[in-house]
C-alpha positions as CSV (number, residue, x, y, z in Angstrom):
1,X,124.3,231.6,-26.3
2,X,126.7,234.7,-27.1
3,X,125.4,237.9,-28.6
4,X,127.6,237.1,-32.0
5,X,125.6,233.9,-32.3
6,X,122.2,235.7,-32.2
7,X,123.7,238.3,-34.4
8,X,124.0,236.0,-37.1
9,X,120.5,234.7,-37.0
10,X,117.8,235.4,-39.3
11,X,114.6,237.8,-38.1
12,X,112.6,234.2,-38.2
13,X,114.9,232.0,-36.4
14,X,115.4,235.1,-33.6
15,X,111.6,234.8,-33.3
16,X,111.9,231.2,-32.6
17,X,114.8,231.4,-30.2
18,X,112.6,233.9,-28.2
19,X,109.4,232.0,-28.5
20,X,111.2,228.9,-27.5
21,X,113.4,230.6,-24.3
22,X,110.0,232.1,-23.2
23,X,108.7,228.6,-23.2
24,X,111.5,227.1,-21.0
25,X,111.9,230.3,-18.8
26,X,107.9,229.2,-18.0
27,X,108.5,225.9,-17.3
28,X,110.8,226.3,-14.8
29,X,109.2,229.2,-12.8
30,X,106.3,226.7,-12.2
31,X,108.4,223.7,-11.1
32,X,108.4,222.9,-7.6
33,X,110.5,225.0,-5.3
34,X,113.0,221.8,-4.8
35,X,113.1,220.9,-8.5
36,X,113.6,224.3,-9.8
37,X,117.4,225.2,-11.2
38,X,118.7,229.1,-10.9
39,X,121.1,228.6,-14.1
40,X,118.7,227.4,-16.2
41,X,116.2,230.6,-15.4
42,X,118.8,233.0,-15.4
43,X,120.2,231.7,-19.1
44,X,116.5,231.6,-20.6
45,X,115.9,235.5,-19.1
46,X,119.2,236.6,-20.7
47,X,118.8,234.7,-23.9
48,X,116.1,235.8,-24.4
49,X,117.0,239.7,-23.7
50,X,120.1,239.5,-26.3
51,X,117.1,238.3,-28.7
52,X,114.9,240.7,-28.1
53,X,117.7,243.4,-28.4
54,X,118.7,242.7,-31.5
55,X,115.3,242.7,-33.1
56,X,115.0,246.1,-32.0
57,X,118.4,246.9,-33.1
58,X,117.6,245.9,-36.5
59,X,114.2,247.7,-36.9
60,X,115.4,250.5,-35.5
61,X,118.6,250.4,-38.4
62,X,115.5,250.3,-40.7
63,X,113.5,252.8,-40.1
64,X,116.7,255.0,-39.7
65,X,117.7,254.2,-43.5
């Protein structure tokens, strides 16, 4: 997911999106060594950090104002 997509989502759905990344990032990490699949980790890790980034971005435009 792009960092213009996440922009565009609301403070709830952003909550979701990281709850839900968290979830899968999880689930992988305690597959089986064999079954386990390096893109899918590496896309849950950095959607979640574009998330999580932009949550902070916006509190921190709030407090500023």
């Amino acid at each position: 997911m792009k960092y213009t997509d996440i922009q565009n989502k609301s403070d709830n759905e952003l909550s979701e999106l990281v709850s839900t990344a968290r979830e899968n990032l999880r689930a992988e990490l305690f597959k089986d060594k064999i079954s386990k699949k390096a893109s899918v980790i590496r896309s849950a890790k950095i959607t979640t950090a574009r998330a999580l980034t932009e949550i902070n971005t916006r509190r921190r435009n709030q407090s500023v104002k």
